[in-house]
N, CA, C and O atoms as CSV, one atom per row, in Angstrom:
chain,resi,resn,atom,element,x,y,z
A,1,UNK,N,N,0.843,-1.192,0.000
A,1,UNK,CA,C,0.000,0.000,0.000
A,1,UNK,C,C,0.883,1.249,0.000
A,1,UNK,O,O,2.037,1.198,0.426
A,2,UNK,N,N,0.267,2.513,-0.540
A,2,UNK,CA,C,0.930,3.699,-0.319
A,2,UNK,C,C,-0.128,4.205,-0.373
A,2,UNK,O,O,-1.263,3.758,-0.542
A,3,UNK,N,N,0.564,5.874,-0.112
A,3,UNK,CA,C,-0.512,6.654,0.830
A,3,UNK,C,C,-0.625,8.001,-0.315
A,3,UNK,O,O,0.314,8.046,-1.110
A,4,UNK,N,N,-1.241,8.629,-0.396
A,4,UNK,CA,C,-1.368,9.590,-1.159
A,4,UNK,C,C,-1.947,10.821,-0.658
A,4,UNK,O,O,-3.062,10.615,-0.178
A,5,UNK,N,N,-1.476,12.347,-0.591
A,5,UNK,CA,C,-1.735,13.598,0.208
A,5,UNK,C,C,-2.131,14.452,-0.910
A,5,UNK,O,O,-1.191,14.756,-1.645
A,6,UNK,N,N,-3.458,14.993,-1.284
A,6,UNK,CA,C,-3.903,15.705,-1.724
A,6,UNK,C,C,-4.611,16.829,-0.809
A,6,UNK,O,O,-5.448,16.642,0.074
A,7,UNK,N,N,-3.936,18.312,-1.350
A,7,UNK,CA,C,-4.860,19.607,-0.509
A,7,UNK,C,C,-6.172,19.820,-1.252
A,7,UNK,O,O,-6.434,19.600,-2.435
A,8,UNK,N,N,-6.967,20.324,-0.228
A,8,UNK,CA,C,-8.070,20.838,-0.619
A,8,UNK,C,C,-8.820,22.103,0.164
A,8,UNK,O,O,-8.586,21.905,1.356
A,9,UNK,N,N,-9.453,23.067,0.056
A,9,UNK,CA,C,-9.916,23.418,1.481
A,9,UNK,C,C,-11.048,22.935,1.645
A,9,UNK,O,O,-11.812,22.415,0.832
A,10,UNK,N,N,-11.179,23.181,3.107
A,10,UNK,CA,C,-11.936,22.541,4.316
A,10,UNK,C,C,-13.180,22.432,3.867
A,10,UNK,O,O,-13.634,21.304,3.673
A,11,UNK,N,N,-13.982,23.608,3.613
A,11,UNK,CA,C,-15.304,23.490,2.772
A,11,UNK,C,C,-15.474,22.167,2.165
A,11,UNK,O,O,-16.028,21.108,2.462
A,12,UNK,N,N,-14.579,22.782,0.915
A,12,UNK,CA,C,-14.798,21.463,-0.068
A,12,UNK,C,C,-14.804,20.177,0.646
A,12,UNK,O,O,-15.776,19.448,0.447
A,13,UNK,N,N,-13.764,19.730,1.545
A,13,UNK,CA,C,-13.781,18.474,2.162
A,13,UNK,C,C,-14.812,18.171,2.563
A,13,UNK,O,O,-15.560,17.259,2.208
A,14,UNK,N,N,-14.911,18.892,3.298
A,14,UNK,CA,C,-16.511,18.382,4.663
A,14,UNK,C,C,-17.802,18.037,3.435
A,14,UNK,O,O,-18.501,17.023,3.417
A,15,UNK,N,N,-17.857,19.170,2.484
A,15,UNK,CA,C,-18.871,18.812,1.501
A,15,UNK,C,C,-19.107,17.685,1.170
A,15,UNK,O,O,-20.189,17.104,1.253
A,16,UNK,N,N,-17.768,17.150,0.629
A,16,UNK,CA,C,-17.420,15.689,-0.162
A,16,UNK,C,C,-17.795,14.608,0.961
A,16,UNK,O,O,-18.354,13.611,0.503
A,17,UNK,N,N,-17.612,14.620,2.192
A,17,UNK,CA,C,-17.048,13.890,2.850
A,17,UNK,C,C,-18.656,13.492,3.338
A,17,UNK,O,O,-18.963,12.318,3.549
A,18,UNK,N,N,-19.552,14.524,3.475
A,18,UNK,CA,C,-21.067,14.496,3.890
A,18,UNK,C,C,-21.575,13.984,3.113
A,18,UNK,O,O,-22.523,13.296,3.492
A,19,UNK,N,N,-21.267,14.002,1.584
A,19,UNK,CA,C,-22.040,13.118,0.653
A,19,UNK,C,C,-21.455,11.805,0.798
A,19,UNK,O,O,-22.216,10.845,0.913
A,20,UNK,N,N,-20.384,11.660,0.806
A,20,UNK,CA,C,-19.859,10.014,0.625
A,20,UNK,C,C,-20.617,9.275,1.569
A,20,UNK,O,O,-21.228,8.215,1.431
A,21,UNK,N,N,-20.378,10.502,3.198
A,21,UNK,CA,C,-21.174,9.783,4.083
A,21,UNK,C,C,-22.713,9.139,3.773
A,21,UNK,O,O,-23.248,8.053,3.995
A,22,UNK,N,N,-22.975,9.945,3.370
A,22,UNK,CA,C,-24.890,9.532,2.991
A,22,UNK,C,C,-25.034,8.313,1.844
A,22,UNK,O,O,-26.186,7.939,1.626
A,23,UNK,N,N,-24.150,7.785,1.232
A,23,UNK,CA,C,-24.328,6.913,0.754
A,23,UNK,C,C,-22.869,5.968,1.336
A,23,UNK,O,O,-22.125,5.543,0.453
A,24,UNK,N,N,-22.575,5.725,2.532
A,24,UNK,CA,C,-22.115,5.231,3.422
A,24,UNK,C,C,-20.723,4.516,3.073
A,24,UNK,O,O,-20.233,3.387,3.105
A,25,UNK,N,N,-20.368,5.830,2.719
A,25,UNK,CA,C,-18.388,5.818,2.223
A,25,UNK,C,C,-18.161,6.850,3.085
A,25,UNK,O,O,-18.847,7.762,3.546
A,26,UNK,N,N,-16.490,6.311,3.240
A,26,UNK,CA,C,-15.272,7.962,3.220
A,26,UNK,C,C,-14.882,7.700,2.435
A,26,UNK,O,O,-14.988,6.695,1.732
A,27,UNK,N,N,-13.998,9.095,2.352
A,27,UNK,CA,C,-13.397,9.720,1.769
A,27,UNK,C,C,-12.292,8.839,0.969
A,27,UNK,O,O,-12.368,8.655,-0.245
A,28,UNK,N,N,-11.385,8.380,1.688
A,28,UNK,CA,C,-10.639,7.199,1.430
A,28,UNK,C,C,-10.956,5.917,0.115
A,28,UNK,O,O,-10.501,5.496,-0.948
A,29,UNK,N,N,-12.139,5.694,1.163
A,29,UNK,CA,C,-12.806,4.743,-0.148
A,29,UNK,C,C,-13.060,4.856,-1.255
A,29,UNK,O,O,-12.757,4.117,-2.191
A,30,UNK,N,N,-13.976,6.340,-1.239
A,30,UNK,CA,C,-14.509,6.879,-2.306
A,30,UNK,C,C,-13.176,7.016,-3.243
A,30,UNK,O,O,-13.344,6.612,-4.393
A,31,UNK,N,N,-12.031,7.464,-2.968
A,31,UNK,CA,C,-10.735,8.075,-3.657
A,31,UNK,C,C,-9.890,6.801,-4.007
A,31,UNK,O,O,-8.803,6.986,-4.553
A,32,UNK,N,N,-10.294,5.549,-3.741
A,32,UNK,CA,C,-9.607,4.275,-3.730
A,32,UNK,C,C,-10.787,4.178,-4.703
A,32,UNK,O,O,-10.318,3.781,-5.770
A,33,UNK,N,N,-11.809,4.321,-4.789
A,33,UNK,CA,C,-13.274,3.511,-6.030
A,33,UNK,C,C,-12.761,4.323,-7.153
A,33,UNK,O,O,-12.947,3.845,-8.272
A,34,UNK,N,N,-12.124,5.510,-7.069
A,34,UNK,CA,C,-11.865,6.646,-8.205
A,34,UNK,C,C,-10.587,5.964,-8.780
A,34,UNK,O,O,-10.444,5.965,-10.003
A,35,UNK,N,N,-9.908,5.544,-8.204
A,35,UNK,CA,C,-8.210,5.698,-8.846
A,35,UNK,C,C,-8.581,3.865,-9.360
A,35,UNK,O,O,-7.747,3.209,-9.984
A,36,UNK,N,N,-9.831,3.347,-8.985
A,36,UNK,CA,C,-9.346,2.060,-9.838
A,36,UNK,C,C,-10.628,2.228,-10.909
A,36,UNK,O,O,-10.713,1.348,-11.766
A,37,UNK,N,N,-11.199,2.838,-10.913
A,37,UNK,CA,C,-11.759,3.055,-12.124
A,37,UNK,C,C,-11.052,3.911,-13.174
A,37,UNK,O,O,-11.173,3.742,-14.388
A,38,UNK,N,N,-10.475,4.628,-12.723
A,38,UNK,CA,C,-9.135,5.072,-13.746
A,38,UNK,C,C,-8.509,4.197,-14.530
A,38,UNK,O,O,-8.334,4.456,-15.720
A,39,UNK,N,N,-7.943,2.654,-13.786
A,39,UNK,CA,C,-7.563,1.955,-14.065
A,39,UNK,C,C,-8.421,1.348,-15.044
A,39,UNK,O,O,-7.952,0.963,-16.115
A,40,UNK,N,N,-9.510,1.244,-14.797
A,40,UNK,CA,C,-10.142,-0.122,-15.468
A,40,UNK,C,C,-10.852,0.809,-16.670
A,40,UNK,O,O,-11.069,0.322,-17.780
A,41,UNK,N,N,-11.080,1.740,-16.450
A,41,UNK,CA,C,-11.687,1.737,-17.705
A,41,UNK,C,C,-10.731,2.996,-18.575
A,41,UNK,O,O,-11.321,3.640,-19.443
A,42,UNK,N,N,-9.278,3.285,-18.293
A,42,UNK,CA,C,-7.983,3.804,-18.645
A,42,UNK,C,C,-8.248,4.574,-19.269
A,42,UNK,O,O,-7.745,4.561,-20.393
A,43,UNK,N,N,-9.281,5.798,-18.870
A,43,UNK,CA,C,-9.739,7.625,-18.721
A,43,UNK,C,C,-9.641,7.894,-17.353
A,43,UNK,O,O,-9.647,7.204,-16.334
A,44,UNK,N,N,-9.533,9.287,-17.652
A,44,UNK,CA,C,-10.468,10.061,-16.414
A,44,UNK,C,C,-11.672,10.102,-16.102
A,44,UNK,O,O,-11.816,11.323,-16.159
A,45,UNK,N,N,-12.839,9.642,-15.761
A,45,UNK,CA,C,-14.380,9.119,-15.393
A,45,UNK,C,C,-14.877,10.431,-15.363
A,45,UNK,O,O,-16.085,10.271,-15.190
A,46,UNK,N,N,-14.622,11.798,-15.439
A,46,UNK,CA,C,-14.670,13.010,-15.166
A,46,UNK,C,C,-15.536,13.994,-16.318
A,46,UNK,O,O,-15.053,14.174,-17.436
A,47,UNK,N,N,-16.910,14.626,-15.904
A,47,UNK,CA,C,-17.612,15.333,-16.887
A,47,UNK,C,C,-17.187,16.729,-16.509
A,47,UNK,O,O,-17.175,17.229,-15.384
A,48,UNK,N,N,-16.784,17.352,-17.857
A,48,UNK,CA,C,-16.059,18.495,-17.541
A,48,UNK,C,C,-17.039,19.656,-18.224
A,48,UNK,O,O,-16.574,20.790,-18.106
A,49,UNK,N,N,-18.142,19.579,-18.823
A,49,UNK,CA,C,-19.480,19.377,-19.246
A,49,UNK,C,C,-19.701,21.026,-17.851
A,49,UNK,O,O,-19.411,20.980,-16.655
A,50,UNK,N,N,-20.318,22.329,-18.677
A,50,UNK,CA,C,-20.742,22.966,-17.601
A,50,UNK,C,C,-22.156,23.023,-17.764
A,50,UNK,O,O,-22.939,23.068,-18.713
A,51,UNK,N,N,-22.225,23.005,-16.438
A,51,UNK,CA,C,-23.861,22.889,-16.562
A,51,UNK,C,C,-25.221,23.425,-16.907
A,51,UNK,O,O,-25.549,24.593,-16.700
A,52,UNK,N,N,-25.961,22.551,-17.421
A,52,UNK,CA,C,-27.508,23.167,-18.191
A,52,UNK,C,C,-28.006,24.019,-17.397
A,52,UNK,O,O,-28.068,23.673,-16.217
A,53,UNK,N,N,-28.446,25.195,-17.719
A,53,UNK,CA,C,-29.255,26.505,-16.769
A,53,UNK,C,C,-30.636,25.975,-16.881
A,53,UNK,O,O,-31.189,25.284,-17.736
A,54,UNK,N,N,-31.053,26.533,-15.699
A,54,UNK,CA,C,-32.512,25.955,-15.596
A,54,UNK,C,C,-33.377,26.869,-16.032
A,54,UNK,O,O,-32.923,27.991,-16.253
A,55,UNK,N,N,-34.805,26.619,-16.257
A,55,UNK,CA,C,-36.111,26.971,-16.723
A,55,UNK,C,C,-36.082,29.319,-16.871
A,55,UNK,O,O,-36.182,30.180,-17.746
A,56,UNK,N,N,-35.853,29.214,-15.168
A,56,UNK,CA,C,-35.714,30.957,-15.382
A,56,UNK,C,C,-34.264,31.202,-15.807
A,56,UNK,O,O,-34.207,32.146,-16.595
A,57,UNK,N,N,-33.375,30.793,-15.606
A,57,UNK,CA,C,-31.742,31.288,-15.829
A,57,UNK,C,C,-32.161,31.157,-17.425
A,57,UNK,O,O,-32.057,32.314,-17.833
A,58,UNK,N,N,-32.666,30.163,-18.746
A,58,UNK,CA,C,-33.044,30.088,-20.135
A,58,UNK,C,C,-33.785,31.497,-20.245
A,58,UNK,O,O,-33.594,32.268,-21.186
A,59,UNK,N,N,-34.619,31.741,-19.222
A,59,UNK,CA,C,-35.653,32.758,-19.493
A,59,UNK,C,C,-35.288,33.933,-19.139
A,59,UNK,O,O,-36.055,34.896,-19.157
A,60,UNK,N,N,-33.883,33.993,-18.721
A,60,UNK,CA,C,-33.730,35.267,-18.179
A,60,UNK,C,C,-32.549,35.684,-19.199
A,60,UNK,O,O,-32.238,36.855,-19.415
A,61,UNK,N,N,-31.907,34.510,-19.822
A,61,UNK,CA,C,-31.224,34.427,-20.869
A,61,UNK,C,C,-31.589,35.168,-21.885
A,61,UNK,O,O,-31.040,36.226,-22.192
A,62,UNK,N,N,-32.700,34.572,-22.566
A,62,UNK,CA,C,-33.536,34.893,-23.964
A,62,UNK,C,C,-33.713,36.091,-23.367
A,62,UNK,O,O,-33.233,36.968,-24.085
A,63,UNK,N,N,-34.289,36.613,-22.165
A,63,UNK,CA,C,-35.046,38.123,-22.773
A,63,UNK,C,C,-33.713,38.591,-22.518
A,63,UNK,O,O,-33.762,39.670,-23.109
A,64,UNK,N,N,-32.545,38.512,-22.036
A,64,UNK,CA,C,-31.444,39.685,-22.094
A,64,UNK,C,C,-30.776,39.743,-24.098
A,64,UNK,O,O,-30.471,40.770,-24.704
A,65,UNK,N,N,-30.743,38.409,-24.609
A,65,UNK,CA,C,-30.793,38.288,-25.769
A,65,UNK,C,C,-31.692,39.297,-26.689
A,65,UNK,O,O,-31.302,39.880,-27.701
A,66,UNK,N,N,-32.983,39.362,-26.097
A,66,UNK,CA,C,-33.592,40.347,-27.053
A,66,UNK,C,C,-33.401,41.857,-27.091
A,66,UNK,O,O,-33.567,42.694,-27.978
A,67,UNK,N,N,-32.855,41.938,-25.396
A,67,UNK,CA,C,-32.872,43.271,-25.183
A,67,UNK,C,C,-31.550,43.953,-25.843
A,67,UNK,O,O,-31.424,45.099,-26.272
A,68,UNK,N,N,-30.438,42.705,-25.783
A,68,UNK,CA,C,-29.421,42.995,-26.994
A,68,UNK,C,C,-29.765,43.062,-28.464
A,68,UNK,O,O,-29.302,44.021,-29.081
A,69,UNK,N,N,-30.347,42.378,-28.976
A,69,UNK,CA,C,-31.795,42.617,-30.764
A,69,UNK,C,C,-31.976,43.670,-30.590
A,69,UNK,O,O,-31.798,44.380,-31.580
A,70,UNK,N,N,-32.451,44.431,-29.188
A,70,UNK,CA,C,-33.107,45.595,-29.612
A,70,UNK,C,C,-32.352,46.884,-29.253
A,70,UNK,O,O,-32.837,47.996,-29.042
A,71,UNK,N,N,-31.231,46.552,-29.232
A,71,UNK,CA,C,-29.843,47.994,-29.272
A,71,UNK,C,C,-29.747,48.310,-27.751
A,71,UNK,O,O,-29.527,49.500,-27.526
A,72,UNK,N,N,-29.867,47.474,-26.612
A,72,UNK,CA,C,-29.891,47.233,-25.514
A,72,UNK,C,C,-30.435,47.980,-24.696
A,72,UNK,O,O,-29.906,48.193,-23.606
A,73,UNK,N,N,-31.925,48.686,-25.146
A,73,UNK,CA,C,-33.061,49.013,-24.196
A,73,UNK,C,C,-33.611,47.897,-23.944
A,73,UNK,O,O,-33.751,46.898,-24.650
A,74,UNK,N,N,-34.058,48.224,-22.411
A,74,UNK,CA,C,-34.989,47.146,-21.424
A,74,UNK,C,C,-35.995,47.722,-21.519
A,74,UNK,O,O,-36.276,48.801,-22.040
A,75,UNK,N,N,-36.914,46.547,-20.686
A,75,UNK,CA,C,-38.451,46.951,-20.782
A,75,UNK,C,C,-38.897,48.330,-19.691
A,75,UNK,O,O,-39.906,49.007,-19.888
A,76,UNK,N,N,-37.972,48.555,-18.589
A,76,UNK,CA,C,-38.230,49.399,-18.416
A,76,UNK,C,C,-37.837,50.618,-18.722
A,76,UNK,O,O,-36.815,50.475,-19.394
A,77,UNK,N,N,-38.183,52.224,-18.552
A,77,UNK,CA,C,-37.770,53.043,-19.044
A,77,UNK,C,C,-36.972,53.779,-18.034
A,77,UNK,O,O,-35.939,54.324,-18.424
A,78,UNK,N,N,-37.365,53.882,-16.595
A,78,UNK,CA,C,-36.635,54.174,-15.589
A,78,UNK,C,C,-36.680,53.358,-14.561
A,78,UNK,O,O,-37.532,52.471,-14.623
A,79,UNK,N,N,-35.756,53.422,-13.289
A,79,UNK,CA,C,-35.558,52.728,-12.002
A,79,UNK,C,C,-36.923,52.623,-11.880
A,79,UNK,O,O,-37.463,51.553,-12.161
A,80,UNK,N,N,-38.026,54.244,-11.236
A,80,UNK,CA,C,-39.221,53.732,-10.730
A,80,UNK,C,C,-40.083,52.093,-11.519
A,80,UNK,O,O,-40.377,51.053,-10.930
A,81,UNK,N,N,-40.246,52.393,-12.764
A,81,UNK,CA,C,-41.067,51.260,-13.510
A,81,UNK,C,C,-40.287,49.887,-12.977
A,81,UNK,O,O,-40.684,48.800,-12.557
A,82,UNK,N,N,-39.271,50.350,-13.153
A,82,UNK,CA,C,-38.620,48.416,-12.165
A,82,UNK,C,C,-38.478,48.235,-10.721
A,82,UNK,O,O,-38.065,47.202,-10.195
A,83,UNK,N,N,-38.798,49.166,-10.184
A,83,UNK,CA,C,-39.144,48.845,-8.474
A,83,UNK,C,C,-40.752,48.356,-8.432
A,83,UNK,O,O,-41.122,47.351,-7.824
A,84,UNK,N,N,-41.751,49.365,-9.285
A,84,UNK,CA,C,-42.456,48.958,-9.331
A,84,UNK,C,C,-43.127,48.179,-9.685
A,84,UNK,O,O,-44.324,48.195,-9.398
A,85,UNK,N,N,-42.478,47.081,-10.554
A,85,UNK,CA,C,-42.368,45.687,-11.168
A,85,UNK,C,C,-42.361,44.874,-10.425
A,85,UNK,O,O,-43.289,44.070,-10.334
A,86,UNK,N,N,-41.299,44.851,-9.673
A,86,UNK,CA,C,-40.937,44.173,-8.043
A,86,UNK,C,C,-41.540,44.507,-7.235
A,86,UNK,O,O,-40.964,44.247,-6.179
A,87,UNK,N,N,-42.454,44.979,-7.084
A,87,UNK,CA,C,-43.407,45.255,-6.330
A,87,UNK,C,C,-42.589,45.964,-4.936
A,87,UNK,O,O,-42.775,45.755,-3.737
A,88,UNK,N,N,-41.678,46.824,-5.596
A,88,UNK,CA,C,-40.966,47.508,-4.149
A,88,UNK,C,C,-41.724,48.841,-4.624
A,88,UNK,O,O,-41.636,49.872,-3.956
């Protein structure tokens, strides 16, 4: 056996370490299941893939898209009309 020392910060650890827990690994293990699937299937197992925006982030997308189409006026015309949108 050998031992292997990777940094990380603390956050991140505890994060990782709470999920492994919940499906009833450490850390260790989990990082021993990683390095032999490396092996066996001789890639990195790793989606580097950023992730799909959801339903409003698409929708908040498209209308900034249009508001660029339209020489980058928004729907409102001043601050008041968008507080009062928001119901502030």
């Amino acid at each position: 056996m050998s031992s292997v020392t990777i940094r990380v910060d603390q956050q991140t650890k505890e994060a990782a370490s709470n999920i492994a827990e919940d499906f009833g690994f450490d850390l260790s293990s989990v990082t021993r299941a990683f390095y032999r699937q490396i092996v066996r299937e001789r890639r990195i197992p790793l989606n580097l893939s950023y992730p799909q925006p959801n339903a409003e982030s698409k929708k908040s997308i498209q209308e900034a898209d249009e508001i660029i189409s339209r020489g980058g006026t928004g729907r409102f015309h001043n601050a008041q009309e968008m507080f009062e949108d928001l119901g502030i």
